[in-house]
TIMI-2910 file (N, C-alpha, C, CB; in pm, 1 decimal, decimal comma, always signed):
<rs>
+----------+----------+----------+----------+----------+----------+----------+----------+----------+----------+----------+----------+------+
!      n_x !      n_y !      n_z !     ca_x !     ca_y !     ca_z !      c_x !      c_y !      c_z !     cb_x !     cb_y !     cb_z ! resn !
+----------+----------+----------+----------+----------+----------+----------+----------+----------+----------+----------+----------+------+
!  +4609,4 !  -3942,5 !  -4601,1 !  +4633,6 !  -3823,0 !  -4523,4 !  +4760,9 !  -3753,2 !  -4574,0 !  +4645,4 !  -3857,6 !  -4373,0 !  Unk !
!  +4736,0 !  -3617,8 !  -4597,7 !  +4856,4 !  -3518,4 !  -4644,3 !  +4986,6 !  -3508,5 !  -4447,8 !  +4737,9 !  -3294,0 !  -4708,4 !  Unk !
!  +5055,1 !  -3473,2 !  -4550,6 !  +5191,8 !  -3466,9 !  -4449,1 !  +5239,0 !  -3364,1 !  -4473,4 !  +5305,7 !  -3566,1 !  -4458,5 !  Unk !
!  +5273,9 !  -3349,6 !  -4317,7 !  +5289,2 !  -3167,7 !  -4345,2 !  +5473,4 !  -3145,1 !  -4334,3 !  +5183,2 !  -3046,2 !  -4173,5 !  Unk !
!  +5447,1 !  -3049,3 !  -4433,0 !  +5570,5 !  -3000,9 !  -4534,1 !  +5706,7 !  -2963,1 !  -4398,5 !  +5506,4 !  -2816,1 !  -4653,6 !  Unk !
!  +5808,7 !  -3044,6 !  -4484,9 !  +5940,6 !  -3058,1 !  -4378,3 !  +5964,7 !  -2927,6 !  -4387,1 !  +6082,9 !  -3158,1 !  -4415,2 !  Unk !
!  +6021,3 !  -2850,4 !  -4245,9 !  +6067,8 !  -2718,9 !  -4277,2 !  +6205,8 !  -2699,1 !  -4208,1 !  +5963,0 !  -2611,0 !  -4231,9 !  Unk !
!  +6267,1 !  -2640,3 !  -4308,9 !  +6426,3 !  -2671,8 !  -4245,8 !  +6502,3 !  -2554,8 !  -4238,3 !  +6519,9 !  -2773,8 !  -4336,5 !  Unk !
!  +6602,8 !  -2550,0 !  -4127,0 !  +6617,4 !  -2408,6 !  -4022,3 !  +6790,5 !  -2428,4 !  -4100,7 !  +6584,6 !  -2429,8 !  -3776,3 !  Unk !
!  +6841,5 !  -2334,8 !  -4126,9 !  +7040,3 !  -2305,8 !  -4133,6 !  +7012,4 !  -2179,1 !  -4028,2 !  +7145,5 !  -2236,9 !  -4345,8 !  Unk !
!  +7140,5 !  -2175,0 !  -3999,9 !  +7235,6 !  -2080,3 !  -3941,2 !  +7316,0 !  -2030,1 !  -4005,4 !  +7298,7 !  -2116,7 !  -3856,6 !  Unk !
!  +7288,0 !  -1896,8 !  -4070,7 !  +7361,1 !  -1850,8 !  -4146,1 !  +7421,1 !  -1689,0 !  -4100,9 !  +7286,9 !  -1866,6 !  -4266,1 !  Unk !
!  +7448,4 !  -1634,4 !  -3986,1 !  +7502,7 !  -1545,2 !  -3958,5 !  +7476,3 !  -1545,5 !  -3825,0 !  +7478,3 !  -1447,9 !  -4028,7 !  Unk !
!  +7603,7 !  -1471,5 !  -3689,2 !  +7532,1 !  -1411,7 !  -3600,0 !  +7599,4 !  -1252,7 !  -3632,7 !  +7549,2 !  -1485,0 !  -3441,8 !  Unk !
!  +7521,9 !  -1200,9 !  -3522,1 !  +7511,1 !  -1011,1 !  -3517,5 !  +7574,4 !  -1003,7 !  -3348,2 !  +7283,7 !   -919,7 !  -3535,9 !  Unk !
!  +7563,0 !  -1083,7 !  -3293,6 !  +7615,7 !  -1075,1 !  -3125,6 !  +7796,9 !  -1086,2 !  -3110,5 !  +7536,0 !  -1237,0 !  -3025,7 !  Unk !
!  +7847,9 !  -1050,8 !  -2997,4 !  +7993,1 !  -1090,2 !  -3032,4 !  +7993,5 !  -1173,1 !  -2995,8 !  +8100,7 !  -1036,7 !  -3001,9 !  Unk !
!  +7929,0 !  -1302,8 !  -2872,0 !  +7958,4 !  -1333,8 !  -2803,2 !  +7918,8 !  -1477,0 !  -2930,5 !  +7916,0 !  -1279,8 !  -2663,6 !  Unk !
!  +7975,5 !  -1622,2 !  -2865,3 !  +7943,1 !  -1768,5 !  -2957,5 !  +7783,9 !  -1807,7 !  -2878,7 !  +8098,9 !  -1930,9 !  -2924,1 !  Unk !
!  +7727,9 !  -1918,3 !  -2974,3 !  +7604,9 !  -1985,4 !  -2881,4 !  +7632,4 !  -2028,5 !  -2767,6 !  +7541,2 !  -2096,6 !  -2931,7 !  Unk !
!  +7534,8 !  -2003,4 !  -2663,5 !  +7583,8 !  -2087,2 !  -2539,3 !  +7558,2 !  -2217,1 !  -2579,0 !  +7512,0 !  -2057,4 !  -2397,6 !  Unk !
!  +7496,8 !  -2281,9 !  -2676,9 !  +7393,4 !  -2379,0 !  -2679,2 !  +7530,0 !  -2442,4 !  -2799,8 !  +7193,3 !  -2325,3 !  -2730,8 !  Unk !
!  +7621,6 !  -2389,5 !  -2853,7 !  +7731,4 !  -2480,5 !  -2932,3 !  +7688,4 !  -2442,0 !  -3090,7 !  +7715,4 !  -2674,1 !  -2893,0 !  Unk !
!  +7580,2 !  -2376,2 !  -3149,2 !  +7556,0 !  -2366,3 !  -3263,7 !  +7623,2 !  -2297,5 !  -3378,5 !  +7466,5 !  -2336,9 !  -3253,0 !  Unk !
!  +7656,0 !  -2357,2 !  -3492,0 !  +7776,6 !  -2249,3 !  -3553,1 !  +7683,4 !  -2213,1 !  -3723,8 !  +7990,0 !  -2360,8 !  -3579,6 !  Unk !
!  +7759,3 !  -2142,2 !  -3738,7 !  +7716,9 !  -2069,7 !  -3873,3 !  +7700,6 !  -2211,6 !  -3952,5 !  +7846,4 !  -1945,0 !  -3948,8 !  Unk !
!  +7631,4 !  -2236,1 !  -4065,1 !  +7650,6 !  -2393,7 !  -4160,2 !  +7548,3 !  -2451,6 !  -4088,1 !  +7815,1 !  -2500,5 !  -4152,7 !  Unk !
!  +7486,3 !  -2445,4 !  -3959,6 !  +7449,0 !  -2613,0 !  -3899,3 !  +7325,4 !  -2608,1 !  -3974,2 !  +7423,2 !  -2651,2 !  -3702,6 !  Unk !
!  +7251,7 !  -2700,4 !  -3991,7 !  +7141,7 !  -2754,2 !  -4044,7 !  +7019,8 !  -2837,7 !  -3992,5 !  +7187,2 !  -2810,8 !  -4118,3 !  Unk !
!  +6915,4 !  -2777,9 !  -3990,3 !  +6842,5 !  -2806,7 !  -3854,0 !  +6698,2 !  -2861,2 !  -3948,6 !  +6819,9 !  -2638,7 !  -3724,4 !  Unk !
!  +6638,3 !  -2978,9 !  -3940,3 !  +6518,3 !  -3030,8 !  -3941,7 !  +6426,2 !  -3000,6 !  -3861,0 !  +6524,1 !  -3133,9 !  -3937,2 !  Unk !
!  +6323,3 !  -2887,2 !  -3835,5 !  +6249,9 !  -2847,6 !  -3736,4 !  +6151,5 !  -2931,1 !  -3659,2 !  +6195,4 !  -2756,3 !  -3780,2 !  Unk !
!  +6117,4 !  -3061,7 !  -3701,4 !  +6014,6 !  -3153,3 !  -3667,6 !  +6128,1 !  -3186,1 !  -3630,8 !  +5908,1 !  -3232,0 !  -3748,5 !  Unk !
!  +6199,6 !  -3289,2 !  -3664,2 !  +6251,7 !  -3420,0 !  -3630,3 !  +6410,4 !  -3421,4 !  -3507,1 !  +6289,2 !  -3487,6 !  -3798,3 !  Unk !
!  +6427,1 !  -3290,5 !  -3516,3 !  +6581,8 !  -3196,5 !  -3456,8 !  +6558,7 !  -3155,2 !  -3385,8 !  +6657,5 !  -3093,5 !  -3511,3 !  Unk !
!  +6441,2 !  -3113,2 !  -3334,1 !  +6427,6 !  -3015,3 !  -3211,7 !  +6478,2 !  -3035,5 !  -3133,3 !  +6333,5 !  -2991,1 !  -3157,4 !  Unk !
!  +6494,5 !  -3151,4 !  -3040,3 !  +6572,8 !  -3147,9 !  -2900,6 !  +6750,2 !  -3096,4 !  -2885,5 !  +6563,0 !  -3311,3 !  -2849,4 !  Unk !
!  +6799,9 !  -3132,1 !  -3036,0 !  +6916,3 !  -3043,5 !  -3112,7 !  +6934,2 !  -2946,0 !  -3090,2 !  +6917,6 !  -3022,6 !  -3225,2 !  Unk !
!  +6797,6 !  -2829,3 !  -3092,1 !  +6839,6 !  -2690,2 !  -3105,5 !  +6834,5 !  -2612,6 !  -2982,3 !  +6760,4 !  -2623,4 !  -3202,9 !  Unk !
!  +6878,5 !  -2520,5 !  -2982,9 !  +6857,4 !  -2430,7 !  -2825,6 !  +6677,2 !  -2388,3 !  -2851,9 !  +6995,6 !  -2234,1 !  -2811,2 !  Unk !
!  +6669,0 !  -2412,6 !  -2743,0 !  +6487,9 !  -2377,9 !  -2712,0 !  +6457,8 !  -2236,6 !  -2746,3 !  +6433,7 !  -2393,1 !  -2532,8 !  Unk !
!  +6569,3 !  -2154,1 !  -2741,2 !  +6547,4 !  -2008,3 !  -2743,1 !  +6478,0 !  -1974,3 !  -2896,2 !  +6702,2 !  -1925,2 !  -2716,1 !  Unk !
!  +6557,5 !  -2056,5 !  -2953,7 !  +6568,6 !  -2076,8 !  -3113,7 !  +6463,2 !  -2128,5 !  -3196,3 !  +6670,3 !  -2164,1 !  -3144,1 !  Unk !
!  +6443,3 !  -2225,6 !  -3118,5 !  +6304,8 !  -2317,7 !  -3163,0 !  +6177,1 !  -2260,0 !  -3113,1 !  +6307,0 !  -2474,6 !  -3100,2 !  Unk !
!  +6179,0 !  -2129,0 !  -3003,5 !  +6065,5 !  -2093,9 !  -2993,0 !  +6041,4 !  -1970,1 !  -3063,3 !  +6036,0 !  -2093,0 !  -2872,1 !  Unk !
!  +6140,8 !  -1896,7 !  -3143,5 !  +6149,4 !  -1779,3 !  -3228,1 !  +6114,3 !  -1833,2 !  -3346,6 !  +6280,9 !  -1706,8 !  -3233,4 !  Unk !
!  +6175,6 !  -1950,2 !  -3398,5 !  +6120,1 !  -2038,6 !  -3500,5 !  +5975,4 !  -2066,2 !  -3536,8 !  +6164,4 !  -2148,2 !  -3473,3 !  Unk !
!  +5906,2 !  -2131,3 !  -3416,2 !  +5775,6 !  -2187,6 !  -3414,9 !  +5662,8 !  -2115,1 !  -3497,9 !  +5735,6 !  -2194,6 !  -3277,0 !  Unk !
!  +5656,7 !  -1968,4 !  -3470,2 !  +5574,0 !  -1899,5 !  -3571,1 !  +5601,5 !  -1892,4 !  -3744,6 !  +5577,6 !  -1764,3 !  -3520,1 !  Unk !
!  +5734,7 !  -1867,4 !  -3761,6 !  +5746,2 !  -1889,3 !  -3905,9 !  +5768,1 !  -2016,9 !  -3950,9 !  +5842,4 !  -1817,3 !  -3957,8 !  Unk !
!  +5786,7 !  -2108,0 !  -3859,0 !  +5765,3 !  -2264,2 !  -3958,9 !  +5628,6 !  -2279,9 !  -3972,7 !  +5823,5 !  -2422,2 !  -3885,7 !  Unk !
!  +5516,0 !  -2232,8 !  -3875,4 !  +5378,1 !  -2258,8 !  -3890,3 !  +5321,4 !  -2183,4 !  -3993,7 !  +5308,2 !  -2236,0 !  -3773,8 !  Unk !
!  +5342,1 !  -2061,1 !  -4006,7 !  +5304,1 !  -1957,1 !  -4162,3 !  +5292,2 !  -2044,8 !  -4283,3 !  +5441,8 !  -1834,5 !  -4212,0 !  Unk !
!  +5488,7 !  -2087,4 !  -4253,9 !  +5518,5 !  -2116,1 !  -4413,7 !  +5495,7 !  -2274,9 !  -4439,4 !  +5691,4 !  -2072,3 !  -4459,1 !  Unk !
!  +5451,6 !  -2349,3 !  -4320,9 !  +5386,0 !  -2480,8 !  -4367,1 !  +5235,2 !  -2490,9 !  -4369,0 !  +5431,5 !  -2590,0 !  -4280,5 !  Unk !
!  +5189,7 !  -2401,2 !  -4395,3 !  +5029,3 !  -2351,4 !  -4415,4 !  +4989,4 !  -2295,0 !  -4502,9 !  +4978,6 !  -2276,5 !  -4338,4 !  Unk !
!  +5107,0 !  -2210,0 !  -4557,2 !  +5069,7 !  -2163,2 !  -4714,0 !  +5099,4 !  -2001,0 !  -4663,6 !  +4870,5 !  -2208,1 !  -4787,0 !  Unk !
!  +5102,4 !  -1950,7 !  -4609,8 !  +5133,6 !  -1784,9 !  -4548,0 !  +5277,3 !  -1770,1 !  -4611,7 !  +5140,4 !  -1762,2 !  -4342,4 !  Unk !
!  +5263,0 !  -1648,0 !  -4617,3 !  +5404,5 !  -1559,4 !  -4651,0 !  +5454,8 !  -1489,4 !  -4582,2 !  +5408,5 !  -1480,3 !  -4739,1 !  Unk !
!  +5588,3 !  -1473,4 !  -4613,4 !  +5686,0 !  -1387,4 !  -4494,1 !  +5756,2 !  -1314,9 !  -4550,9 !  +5782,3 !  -1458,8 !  -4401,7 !  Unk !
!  +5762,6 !  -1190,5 !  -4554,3 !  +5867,2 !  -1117,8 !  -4630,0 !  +6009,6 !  -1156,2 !  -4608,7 !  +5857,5 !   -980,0 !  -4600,7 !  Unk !
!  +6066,5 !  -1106,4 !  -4740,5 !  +6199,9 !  -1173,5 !  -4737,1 !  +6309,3 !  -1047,9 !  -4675,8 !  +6242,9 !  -1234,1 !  -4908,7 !  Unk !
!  +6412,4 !  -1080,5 !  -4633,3 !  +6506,0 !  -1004,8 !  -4531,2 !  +6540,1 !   -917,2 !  -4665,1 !  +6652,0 !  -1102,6 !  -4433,4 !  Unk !
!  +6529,5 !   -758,1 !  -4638,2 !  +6631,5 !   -675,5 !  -4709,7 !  +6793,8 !   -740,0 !  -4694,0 !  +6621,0 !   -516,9 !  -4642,3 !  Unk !
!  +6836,2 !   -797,5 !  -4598,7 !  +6963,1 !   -751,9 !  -4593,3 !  +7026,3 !   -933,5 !  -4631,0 !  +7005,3 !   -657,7 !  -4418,7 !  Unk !
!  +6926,9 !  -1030,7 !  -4631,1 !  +6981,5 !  -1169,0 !  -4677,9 !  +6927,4 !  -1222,1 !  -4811,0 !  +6948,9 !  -1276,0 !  -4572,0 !  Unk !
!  +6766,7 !  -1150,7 !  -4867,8 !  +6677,3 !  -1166,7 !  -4982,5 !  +6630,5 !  -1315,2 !  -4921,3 !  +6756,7 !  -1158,6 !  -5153,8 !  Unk !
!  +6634,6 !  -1338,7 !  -4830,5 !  +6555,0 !  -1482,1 !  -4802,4 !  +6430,3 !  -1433,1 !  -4641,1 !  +6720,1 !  -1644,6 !  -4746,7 !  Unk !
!  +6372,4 !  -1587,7 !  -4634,0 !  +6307,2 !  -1568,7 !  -4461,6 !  +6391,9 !  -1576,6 !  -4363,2 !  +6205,5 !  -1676,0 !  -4410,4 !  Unk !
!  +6447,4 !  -1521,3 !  -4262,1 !  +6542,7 !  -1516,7 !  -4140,5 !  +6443,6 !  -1486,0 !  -4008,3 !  +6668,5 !  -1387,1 !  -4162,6 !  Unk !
!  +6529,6 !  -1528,3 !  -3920,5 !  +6483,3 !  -1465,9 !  -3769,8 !  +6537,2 !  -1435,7 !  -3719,3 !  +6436,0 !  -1507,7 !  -3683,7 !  Unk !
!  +6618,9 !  -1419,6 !  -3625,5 !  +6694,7 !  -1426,7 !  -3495,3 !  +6631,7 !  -1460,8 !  -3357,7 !  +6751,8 !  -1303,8 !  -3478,0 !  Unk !
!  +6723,9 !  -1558,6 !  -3329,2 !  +6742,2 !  -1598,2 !  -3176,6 !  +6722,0 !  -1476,1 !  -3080,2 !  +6894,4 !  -1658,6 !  -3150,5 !  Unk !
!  +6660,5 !  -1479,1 !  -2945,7 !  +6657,2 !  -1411,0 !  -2891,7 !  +6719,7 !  -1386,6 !  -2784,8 !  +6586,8 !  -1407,3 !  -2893,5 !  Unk !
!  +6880,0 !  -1437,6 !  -2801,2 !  +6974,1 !  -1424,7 !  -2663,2 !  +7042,0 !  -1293,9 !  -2748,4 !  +7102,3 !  -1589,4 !  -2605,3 !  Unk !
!  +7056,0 !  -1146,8 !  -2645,8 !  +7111,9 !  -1053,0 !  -2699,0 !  +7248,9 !  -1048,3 !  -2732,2 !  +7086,4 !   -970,7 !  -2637,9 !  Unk !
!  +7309,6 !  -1143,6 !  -2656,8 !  +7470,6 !  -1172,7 !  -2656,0 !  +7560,2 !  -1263,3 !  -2767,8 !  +7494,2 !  -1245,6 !  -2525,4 !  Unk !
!  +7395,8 !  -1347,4 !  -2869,1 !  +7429,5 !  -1384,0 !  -2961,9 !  +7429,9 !  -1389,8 !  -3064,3 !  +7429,8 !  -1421,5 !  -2958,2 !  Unk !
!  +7276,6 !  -1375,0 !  -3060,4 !  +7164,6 !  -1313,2 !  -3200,0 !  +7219,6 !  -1386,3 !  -3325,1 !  +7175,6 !  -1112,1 !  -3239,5 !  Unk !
!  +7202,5 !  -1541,8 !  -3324,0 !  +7214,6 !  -1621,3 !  -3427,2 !  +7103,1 !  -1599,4 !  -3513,8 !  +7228,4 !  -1751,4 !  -3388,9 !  Unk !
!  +7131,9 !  -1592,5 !  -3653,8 !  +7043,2 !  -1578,6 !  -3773,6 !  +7025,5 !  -1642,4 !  -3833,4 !  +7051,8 !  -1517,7 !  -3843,8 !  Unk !
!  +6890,0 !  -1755,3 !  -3878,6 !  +6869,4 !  -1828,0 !  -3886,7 !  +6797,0 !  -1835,5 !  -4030,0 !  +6836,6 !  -1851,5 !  -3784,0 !  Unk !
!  +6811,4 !  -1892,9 !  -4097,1 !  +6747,6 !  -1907,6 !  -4248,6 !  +6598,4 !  -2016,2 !  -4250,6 !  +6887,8 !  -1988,4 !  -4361,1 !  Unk !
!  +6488,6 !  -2023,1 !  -4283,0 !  +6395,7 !  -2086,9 !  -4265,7 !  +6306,6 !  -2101,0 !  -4368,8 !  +6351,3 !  -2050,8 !  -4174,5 !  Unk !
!  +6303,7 !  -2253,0 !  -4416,1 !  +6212,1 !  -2237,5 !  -4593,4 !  +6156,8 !  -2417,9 !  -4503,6 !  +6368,1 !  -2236,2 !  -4843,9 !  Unk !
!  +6078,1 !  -2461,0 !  -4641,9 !  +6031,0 !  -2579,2 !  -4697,4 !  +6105,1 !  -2673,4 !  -4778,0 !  +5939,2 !  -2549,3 !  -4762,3 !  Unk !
!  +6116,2 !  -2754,1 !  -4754,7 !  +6216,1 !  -2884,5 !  -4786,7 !  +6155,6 !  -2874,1 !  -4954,7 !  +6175,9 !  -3073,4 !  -4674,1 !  Unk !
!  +6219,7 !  -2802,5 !  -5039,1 !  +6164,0 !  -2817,6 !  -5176,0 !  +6056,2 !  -2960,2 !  -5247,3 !  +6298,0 !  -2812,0 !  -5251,9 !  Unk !
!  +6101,0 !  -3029,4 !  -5180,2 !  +6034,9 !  -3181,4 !  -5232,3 !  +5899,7 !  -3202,0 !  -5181,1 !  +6122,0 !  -3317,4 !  -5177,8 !  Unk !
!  +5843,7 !  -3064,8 !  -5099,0 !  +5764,6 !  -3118,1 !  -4962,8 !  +5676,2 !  -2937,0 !  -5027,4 !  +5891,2 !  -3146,3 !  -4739,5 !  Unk !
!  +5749,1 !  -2879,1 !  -5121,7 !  +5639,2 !  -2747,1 !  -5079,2 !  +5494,6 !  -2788,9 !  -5171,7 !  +5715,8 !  -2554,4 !  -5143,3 !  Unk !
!  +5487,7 !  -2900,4 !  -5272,3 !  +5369,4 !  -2887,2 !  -5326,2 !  +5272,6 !  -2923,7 !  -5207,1 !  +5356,7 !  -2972,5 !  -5453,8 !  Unk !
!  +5342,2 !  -3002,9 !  -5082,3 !  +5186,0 !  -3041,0 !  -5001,4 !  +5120,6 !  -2933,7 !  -4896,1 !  +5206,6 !  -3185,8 !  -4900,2 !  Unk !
!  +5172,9 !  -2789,7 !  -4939,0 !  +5167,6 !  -2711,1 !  -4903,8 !  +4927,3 !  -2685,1 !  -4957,4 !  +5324,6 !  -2629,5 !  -4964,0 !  Unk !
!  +5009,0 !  -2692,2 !  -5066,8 !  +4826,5 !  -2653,1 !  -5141,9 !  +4708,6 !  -2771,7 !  -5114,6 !  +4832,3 !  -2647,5 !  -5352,3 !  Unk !
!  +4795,2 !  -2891,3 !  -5077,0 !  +4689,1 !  -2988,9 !  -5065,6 !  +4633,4 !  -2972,3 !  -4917,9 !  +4744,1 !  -3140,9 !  -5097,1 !  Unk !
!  +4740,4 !  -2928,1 !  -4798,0 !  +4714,5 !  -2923,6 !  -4684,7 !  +4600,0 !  -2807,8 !  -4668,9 !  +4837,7 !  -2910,4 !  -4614,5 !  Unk !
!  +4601,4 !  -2711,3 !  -4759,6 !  +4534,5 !  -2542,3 !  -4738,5 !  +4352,2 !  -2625,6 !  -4816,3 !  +4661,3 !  -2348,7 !  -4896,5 !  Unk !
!  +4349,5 !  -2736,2 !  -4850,5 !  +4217,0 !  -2703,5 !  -4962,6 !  +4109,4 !  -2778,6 !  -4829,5 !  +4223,6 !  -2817,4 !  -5176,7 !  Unk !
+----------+----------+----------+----------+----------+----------+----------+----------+----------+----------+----------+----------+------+
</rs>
């Protein structure tokens, strides 16, 4: 049985003035399977659609303003920006999972 491809979340900017309520800082590094109870829920449920795309084989356009996949959190007061790919070691089981 194929195993589906690790997908792993950074924090790499916020746009809000205000800090996470939830403690999260720019740098942190988030395992989306195995971390979840880690992250603020707000986060992990803005997440959920683009980890499912891009561990299925779907594409996401990349941010004009970072050249990568991003999201943002959906607390207006914080609007953490979040970076979101495939654990490089893990994207070939990307094609085995799709056949």
């Amino acid at each position: 049985m194929v195993k589906r491809p690790k997908v792993i979340m950074k924090l790499i900017d916020r746009k809000g003035k205000y800090g996470c309520h939830h403690g999260h800082k720019i740098g942190d590094v988030f395992d989306f399977d195995t971390e979840r109870g880690i992250l603020c829920a707000m986060a992990v449920h803005a997440a959920f659609p683009y980890a499912e795309i891009l561990r299925y084989g779907g594409e996401i356009p990349l941010s004009k303003e970072y050249g990568k996949i991003v999201f943002c959190c959906p607390d207006p007061d914080v609007v953490n920006v979040f970076q979101i790919e495939l654990s490089s070691a893990k994207k070939q089981n990307v094609e085995e999972i799709n056949k």
